[in-house]
Biotite code that builds the C-alpha atoms (Angstrom):
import biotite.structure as struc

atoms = struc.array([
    struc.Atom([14.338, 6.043, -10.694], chain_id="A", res_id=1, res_name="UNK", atom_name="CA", element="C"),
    struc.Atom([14.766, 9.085, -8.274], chain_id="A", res_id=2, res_name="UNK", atom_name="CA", element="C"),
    struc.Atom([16.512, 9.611, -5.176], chain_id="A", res_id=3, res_name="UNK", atom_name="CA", element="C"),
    struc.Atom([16.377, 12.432, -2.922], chain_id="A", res_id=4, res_name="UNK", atom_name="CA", element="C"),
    struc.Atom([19.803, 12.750, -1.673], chain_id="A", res_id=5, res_name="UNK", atom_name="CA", element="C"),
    struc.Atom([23.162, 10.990, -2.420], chain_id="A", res_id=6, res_name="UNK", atom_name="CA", element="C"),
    struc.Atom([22.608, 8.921, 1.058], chain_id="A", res_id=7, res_name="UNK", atom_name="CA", element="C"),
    struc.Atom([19.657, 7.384, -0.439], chain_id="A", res_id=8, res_name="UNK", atom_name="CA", element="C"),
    struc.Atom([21.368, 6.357, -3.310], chain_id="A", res_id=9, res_name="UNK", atom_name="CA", element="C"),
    struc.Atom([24.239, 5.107, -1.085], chain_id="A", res_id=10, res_name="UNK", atom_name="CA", element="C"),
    struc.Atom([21.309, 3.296, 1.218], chain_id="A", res_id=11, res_name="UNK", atom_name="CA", element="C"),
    struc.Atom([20.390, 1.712, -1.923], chain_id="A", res_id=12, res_name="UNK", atom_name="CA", element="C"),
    struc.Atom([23.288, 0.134, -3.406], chain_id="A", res_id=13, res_name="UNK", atom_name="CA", element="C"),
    struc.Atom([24.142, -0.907, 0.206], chain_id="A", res_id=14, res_name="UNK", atom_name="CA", element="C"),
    struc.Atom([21.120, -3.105, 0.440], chain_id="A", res_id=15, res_name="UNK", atom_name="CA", element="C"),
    struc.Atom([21.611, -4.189, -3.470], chain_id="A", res_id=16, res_name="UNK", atom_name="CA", element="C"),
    struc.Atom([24.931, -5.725, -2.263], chain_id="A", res_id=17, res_name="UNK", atom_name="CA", element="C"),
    struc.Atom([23.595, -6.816, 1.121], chain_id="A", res_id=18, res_name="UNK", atom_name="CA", element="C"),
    struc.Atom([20.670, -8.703, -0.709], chain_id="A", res_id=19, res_name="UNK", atom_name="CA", element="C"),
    struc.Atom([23.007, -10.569, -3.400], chain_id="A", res_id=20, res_name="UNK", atom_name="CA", element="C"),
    struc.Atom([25.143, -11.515, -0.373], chain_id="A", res_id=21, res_name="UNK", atom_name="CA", element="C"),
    struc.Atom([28.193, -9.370, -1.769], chain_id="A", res_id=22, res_name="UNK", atom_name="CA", element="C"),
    struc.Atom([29.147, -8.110, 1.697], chain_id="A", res_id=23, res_name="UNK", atom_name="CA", element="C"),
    struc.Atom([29.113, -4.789, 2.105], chain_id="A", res_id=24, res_name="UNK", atom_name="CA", element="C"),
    struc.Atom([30.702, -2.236, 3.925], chain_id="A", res_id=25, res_name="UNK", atom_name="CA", element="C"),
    struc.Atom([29.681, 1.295, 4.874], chain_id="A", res_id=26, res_name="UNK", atom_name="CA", element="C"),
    struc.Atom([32.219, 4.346, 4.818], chain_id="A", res_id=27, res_name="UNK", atom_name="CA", element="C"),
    struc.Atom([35.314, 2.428, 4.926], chain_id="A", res_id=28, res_name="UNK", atom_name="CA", element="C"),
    struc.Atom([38.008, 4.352, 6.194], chain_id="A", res_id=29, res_name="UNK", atom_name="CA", element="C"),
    struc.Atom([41.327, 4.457, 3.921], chain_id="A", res_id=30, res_name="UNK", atom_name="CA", element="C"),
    struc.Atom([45.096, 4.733, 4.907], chain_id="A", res_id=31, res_name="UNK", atom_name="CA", element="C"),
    struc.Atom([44.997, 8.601, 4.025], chain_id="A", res_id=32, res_name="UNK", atom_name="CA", element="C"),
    struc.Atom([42.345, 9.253, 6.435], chain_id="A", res_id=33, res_name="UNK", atom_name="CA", element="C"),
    struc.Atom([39.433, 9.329, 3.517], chain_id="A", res_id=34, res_name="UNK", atom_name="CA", element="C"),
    struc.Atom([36.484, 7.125, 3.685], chain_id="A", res_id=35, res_name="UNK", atom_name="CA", element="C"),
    struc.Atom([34.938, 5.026, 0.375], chain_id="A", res_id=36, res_name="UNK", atom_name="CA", element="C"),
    struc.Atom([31.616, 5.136, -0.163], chain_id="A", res_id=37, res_name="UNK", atom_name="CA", element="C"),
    struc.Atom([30.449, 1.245, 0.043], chain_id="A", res_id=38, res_name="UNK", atom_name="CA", element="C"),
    struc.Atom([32.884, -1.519, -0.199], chain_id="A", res_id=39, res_name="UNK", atom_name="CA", element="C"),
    struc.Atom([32.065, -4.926, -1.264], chain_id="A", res_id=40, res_name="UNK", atom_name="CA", element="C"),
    struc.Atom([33.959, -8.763, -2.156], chain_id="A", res_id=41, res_name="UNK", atom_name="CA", element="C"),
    struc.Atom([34.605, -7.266, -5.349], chain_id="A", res_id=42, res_name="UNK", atom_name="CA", element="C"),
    struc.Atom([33.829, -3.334, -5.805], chain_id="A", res_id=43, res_name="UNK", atom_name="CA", element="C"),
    struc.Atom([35.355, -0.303, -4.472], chain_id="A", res_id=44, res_name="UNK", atom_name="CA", element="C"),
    struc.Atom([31.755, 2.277, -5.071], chain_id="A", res_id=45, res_name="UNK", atom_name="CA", element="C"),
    struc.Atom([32.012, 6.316, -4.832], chain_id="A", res_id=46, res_name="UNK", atom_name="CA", element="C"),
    struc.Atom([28.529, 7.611, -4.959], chain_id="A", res_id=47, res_name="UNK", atom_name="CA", element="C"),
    struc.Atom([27.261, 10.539, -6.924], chain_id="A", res_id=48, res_name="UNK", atom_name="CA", element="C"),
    struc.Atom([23.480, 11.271, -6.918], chain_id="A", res_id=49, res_name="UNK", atom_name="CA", element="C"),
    struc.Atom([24.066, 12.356, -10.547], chain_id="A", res_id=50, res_name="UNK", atom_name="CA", element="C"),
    struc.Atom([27.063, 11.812, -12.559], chain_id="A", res_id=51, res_name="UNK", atom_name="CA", element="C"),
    struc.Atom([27.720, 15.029, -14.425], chain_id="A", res_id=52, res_name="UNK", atom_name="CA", element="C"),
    struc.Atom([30.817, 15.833, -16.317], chain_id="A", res_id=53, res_name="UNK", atom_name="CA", element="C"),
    struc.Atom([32.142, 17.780, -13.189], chain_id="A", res_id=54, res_name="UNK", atom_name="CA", element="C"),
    struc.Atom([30.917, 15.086, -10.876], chain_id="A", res_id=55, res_name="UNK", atom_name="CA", element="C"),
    struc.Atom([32.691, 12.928, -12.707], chain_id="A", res_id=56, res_name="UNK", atom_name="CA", element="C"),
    struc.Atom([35.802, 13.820, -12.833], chain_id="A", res_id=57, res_name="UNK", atom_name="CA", element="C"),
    struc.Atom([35.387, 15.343, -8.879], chain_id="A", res_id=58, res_name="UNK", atom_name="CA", element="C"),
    struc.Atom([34.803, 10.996, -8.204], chain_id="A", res_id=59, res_name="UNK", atom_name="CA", element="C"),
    struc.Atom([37.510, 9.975, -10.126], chain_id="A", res_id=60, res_name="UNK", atom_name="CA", element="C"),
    struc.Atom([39.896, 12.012, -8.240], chain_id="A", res_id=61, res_name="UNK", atom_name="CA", element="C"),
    struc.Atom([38.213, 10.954, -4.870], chain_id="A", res_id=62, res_name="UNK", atom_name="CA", element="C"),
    struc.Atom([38.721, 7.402, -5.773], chain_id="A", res_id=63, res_name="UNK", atom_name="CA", element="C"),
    struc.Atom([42.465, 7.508, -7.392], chain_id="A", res_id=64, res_name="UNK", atom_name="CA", element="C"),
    struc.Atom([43.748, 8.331, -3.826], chain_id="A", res_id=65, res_name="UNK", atom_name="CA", element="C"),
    struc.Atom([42.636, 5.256, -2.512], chain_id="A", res_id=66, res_name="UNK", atom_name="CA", element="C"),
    struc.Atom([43.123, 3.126, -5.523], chain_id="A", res_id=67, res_name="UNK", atom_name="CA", element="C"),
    struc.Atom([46.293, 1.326, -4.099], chain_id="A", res_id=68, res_name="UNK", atom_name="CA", element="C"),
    struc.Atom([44.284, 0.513, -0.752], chain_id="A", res_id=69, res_name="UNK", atom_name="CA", element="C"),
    struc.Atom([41.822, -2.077, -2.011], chain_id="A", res_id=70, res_name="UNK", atom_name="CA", element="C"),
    struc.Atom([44.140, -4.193, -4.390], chain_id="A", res_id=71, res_name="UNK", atom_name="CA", element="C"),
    struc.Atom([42.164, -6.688, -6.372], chain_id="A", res_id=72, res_name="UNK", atom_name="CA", element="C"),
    struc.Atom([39.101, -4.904, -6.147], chain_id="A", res_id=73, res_name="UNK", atom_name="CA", element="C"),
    struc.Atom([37.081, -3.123, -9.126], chain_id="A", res_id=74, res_name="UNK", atom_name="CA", element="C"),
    struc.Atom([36.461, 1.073, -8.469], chain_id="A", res_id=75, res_name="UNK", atom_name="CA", element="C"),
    struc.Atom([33.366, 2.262, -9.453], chain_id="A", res_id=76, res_name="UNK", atom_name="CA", element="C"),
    struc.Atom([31.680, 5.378, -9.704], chain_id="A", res_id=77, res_name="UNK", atom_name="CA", element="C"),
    struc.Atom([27.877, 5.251, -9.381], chain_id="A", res_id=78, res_name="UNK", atom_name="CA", element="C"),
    struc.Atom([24.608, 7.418, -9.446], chain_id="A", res_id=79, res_name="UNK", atom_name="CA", element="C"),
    struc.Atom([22.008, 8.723, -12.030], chain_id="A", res_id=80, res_name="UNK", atom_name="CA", element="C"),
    struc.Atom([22.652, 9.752, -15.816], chain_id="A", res_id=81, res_name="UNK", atom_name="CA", element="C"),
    struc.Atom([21.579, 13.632, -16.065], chain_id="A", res_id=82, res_name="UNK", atom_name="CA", element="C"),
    struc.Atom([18.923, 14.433, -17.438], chain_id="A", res_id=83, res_name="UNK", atom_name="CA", element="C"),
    struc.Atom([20.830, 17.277, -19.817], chain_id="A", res_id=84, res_name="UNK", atom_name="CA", element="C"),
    struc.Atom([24.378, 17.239, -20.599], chain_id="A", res_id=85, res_name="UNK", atom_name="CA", element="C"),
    struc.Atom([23.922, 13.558, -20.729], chain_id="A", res_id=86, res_name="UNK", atom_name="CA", element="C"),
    struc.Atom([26.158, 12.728, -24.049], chain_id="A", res_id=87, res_name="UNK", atom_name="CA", element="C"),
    struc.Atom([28.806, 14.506, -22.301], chain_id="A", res_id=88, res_name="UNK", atom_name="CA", element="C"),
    struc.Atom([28.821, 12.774, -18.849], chain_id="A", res_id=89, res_name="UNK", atom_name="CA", element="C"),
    struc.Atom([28.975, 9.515, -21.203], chain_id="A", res_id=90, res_name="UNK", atom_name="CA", element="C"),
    struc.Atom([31.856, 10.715, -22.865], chain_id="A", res_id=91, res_name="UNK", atom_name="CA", element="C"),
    struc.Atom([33.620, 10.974, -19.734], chain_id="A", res_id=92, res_name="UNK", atom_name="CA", element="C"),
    struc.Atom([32.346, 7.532, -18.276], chain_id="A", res_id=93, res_name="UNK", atom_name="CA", element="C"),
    struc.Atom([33.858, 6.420, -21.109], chain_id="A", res_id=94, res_name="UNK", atom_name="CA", element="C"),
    struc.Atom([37.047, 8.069, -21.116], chain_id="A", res_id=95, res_name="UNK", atom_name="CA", element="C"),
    struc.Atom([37.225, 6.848, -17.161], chain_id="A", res_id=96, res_name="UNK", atom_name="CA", element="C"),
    struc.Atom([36.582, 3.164, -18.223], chain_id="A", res_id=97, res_name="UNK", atom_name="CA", element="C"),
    struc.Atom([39.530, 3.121, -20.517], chain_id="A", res_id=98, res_name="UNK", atom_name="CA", element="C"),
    struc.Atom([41.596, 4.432, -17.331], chain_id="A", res_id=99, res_name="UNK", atom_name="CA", element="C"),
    struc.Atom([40.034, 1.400, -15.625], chain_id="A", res_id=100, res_name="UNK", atom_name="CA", element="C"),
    struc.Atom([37.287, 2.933, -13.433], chain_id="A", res_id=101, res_name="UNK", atom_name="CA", element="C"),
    struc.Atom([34.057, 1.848, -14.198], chain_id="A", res_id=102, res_name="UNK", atom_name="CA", element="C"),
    struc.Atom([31.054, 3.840, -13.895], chain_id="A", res_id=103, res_name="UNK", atom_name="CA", element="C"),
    struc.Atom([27.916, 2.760, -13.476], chain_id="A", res_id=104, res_name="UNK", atom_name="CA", element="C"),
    struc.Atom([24.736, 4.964, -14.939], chain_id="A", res_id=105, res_name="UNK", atom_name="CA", element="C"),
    struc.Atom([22.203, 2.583, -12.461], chain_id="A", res_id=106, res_name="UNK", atom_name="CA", element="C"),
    struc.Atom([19.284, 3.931, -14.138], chain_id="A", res_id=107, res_name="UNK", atom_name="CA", element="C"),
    struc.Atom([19.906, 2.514, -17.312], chain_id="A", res_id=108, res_name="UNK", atom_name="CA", element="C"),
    struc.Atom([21.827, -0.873, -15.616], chain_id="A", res_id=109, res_name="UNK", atom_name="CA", element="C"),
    struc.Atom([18.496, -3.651, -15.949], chain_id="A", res_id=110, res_name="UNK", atom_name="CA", element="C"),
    struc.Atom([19.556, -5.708, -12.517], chain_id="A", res_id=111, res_name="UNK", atom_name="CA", element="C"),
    struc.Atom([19.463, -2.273, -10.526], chain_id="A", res_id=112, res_name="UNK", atom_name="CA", element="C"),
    struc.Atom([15.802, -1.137, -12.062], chain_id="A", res_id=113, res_name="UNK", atom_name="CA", element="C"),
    struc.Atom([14.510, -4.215, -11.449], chain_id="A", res_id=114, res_name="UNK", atom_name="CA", element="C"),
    struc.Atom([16.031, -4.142, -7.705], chain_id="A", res_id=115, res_name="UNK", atom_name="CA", element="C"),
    struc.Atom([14.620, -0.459, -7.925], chain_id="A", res_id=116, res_name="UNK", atom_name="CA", element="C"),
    struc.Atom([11.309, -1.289, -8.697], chain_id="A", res_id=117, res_name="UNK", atom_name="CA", element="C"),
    struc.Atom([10.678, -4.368, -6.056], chain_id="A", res_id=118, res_name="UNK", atom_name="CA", element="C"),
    struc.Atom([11.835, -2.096, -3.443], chain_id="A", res_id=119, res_name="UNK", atom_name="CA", element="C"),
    struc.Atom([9.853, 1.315, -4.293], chain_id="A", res_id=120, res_name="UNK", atom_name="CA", element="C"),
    struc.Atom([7.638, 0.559, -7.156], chain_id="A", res_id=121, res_name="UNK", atom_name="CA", element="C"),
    struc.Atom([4.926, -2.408, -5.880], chain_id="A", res_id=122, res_name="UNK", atom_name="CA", element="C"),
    struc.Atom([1.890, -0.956, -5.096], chain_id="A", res_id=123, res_name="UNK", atom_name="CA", element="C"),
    struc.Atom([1.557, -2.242, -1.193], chain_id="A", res_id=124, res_name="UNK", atom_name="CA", element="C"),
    struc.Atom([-1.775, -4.218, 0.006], chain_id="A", res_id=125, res_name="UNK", atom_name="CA", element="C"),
    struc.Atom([-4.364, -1.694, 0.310], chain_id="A", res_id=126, res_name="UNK", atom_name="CA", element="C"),
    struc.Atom([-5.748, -0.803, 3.766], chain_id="A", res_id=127, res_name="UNK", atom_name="CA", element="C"),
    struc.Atom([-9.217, -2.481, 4.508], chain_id="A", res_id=128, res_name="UNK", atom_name="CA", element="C"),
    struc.Atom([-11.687, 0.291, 4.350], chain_id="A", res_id=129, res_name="UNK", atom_name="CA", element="C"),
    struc.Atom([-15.080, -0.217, 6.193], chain_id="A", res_id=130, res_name="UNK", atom_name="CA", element="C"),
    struc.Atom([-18.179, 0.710, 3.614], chain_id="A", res_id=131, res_name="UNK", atom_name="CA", element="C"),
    struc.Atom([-22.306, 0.247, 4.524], chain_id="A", res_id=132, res_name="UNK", atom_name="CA", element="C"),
    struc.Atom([-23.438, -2.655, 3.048], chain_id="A", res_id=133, res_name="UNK", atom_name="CA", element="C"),
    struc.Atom([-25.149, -2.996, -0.177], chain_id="A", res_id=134, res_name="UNK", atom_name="CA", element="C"),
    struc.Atom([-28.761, -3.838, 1.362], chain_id="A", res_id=135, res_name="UNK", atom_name="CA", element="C"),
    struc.Atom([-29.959, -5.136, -1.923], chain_id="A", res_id=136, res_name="UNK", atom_name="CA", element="C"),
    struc.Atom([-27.462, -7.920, -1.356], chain_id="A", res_id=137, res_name="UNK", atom_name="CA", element="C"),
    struc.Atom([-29.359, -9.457, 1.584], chain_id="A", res_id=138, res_name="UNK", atom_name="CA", element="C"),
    struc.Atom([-32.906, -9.643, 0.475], chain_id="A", res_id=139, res_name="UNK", atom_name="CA", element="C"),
    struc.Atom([-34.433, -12.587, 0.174], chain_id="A", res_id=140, res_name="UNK", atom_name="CA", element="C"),
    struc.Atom([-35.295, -13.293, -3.375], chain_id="A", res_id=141, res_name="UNK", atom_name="CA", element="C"),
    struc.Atom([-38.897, -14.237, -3.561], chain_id="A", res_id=142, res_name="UNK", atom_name="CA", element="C"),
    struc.Atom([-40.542, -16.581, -6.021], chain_id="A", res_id=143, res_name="UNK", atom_name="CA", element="C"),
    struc.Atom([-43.105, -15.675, -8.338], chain_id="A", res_id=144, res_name="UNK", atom_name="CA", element="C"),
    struc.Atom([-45.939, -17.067, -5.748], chain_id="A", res_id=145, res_name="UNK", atom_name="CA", element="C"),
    struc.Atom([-47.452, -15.186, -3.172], chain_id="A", res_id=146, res_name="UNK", atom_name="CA", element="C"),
    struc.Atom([-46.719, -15.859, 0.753], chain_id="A", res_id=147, res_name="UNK", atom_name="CA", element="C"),
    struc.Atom([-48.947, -16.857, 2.317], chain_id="A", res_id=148, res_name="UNK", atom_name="CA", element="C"),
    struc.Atom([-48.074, -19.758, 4.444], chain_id="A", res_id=149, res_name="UNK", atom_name="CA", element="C"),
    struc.Atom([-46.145, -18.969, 7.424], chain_id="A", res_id=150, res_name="UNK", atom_name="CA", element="C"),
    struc.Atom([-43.319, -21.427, 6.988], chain_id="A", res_id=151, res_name="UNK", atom_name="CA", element="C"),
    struc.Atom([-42.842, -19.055, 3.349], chain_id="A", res_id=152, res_name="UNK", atom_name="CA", element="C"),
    struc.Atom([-41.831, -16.257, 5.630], chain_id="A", res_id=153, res_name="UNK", atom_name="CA", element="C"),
    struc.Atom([-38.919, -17.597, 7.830], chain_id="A", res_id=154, res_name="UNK", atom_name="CA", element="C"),
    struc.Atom([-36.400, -17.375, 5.038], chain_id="A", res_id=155, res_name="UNK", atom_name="CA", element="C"),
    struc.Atom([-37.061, -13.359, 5.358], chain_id="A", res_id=156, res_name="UNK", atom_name="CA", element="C"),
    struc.Atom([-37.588, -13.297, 9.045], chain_id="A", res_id=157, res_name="UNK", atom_name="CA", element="C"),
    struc.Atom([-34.147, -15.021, 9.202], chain_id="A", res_id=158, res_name="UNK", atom_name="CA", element="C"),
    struc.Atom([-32.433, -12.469, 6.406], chain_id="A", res_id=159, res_name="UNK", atom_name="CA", element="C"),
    struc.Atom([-33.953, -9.498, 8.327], chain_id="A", res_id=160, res_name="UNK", atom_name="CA", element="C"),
    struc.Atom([-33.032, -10.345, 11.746], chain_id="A", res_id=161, res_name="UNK", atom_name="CA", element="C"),
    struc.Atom([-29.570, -10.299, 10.390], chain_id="A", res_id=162, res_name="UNK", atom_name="CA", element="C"),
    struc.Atom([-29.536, -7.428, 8.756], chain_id="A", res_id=163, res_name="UNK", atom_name="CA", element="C"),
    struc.Atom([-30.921, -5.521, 12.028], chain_id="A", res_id=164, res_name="UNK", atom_name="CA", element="C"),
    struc.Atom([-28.260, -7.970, 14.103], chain_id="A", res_id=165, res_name="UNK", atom_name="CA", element="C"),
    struc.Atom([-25.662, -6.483, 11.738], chain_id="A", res_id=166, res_name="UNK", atom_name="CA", element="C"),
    struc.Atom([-26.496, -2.471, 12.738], chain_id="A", res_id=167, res_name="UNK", atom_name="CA", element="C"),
    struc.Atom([-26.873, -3.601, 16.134], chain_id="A", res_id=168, res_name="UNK", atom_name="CA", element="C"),
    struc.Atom([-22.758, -5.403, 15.410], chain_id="A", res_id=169, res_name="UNK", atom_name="CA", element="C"),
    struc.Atom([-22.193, -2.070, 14.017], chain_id="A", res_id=170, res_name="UNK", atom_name="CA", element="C"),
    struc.Atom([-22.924, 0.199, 17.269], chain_id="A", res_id=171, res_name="UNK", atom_name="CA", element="C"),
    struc.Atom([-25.821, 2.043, 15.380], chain_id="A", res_id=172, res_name="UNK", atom_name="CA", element="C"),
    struc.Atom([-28.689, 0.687, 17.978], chain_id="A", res_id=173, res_name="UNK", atom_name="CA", element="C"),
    struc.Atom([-29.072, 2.902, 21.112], chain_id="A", res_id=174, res_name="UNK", atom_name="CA", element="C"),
    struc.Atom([-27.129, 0.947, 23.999], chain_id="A", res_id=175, res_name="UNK", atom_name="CA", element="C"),
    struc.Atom([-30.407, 0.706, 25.985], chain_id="A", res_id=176, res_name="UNK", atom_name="CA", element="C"),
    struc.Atom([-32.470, -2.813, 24.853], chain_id="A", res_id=177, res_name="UNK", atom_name="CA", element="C"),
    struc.Atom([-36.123, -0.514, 24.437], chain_id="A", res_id=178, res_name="UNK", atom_name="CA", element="C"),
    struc.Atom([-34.179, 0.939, 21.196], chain_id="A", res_id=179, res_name="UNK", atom_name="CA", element="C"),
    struc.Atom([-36.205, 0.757, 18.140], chain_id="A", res_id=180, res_name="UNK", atom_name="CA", element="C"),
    struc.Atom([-32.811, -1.098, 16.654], chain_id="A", res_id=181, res_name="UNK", atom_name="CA", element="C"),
    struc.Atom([-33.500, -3.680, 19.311], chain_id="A", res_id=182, res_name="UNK", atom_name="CA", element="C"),
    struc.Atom([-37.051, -3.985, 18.654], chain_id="A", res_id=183, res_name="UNK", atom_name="CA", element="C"),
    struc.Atom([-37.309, -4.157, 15.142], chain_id="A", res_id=184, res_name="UNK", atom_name="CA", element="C"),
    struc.Atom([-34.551, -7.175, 15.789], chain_id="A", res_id=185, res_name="UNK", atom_name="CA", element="C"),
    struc.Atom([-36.545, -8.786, 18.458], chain_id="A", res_id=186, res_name="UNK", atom_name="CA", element="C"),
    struc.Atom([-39.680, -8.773, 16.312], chain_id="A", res_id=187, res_name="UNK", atom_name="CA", element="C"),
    struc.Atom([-38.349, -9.863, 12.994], chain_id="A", res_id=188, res_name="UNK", atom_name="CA", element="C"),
    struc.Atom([-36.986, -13.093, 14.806], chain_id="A", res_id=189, res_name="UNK", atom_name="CA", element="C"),
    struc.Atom([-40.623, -13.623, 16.410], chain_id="A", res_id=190, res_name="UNK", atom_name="CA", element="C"),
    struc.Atom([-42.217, -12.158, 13.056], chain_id="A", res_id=191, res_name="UNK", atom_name="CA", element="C"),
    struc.Atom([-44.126, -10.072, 15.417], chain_id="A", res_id=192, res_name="UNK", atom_name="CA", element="C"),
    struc.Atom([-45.840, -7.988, 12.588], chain_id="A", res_id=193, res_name="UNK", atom_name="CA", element="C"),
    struc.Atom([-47.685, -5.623, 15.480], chain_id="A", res_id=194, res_name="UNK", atom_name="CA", element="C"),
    struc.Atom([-44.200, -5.310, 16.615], chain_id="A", res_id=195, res_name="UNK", atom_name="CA", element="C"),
    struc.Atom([-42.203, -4.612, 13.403], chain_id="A", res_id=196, res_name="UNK", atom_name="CA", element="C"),
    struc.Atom([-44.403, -1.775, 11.958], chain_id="A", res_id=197, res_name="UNK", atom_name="CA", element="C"),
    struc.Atom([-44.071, 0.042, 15.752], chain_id="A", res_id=198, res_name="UNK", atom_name="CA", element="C"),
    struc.Atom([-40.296, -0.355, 15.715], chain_id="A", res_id=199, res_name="UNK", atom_name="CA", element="C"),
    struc.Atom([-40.634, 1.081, 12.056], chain_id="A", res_id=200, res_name="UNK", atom_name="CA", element="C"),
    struc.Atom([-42.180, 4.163, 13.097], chain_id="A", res_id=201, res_name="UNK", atom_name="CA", element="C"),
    struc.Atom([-39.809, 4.724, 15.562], chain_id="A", res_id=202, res_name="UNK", atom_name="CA", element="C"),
    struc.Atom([-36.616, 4.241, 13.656], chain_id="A", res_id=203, res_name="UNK", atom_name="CA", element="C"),
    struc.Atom([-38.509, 6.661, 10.791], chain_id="A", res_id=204, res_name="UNK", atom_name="CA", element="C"),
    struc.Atom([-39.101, 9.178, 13.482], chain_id="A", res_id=205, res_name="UNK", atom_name="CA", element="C"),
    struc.Atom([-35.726, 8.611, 14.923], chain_id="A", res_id=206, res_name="UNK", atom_name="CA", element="C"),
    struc.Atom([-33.332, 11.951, 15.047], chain_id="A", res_id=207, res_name="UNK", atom_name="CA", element="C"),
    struc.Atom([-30.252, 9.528, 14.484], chain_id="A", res_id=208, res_name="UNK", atom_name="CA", element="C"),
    struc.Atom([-29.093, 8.974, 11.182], chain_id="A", res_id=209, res_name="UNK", atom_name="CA", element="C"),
    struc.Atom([-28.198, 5.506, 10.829], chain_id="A", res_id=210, res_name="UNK", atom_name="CA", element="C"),
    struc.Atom([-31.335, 4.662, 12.734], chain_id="A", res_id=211, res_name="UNK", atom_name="CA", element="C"),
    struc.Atom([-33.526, 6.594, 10.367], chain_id="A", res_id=212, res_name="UNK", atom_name="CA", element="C"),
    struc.Atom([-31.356, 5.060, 7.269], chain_id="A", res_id=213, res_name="UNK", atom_name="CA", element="C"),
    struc.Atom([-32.222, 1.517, 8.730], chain_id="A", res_id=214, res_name="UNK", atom_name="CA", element="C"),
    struc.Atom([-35.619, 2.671, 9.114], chain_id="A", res_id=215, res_name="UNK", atom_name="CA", element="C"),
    struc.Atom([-35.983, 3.482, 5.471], chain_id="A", res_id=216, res_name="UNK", atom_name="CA", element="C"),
    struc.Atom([-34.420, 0.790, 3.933], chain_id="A", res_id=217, res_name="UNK", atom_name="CA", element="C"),
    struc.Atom([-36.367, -1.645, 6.079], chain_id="A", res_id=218, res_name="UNK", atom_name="CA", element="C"),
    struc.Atom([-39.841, 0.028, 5.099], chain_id="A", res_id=219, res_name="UNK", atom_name="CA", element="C"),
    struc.Atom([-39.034, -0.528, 1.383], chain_id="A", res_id=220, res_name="UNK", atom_name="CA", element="C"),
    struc.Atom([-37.857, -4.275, 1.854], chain_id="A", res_id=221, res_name="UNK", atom_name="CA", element="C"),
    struc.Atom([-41.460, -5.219, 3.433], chain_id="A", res_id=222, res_name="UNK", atom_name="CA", element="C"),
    struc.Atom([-42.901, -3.167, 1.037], chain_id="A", res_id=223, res_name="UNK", atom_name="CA", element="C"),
    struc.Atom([-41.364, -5.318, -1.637], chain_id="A", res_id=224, res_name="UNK", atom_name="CA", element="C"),
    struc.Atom([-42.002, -8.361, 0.206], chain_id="A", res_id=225, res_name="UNK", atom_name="CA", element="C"),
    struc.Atom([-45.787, -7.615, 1.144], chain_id="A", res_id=226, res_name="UNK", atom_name="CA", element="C"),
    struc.Atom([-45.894, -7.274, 4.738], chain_id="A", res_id=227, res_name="UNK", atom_name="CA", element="C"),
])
């Protein structure tokens, strides 16, 4: 648990009490012109980012000149054990309790970590990221026969012309129709094989990236599939 400032801490307990429906109240002014803390239905709360021995005892005398304004209510002092001179700060937690001020070491208090780690500690949905498709994933997975009747072919035509479909989705096809993106699409719907191996040589040849990527990948699929 780890704040960076004592208003943080403050900010926290606020919304603790706010959530549990304890009504609370922000720097409450007092009759002497002070101000507590947070004040709830039941708690009178000076912060402390970390509740040293000095701290301590600086809190207690904060909150004694205010103790007669909030009769019926419970003072607390609250923050963070430290993380040396930690046997003596409980010493004087303790010594404060028996005066009837309760502190309140909220790192080590279970209903405060687990309010701690709901509010800071859940890893939050990660952002969608866009990747390039796996292009293995949208082969057609031929049998062990050969093709040879042209009926056998549409399942690929259909797989290919949506893989080219998908670049052309993608913005990677030149804007003009006459792209080689365009015609490779155009022929794998028509199975145009004429067609398909001159759109081929033209995304190979093709100074664009993505085009010559497509290019590649799509020369090794009808490769594979005998074309």
């Amino acid at each position: 648990m780890h704040f960076s400032r004592e208003s943080d801490l403050q900010q926290f307990l606020f919304d603790f009490f706010e959530e549990t429906g304890d009504s609370p109240r922000w720097e409450v002014p007092t009759i002497g012109g002070g101000r507590v803390d947070i004040v709830t239905d039941r708690y009178v709360i000076e912060c402390k980012k970390t509740l040293t021995r000095s701290s301590l005892f600086h809190a207690n005398g904060q909150i004694g000149t205010y103790r007669g304004d909030f009769l019926g209510k419970k003072l607390v002092i609250a923050g963070l054990l430290p993380s040396s001179g930690d046997s003596e700060a409980r010493n004087v937690a303790e010594r404060l309790r028996m005066s009837g001020c309760l502190v309140w070491f909220i790192d080590e208090m279970e209903v405060f970590q687990d309010f701690y780690q709901e509010r800071y500690e859940l890893d939050p949905e990660p952002e969608p990221v866009f990747s390039m498709p796996d292009f293995t994933d949208y082969w057609y997975e031929p049998s062990q026969r050969s093709y040879s009747n042209s009926d056998d072919w549409e399942p690929v035509g259909w797989v290919v012309g949506g893989l080219v479909g998908l670049f052309l989705i993608i913005g990677i096809g030149a804007s003009s129709g006459g792209s080689p993106v365009h015609k490779l699409h155009n022929a794998a719907r028509a199975w145009d094989q004429n067609l398909v191996e001159e759109a081929l040589q033209e995304l190979l040849s093709s100074q664009d990236g993505c085009q010559h990527l497509l290019g590649v990948e799509m020369s090794q699929a009808f490769s594979t599939y005998g074309l």
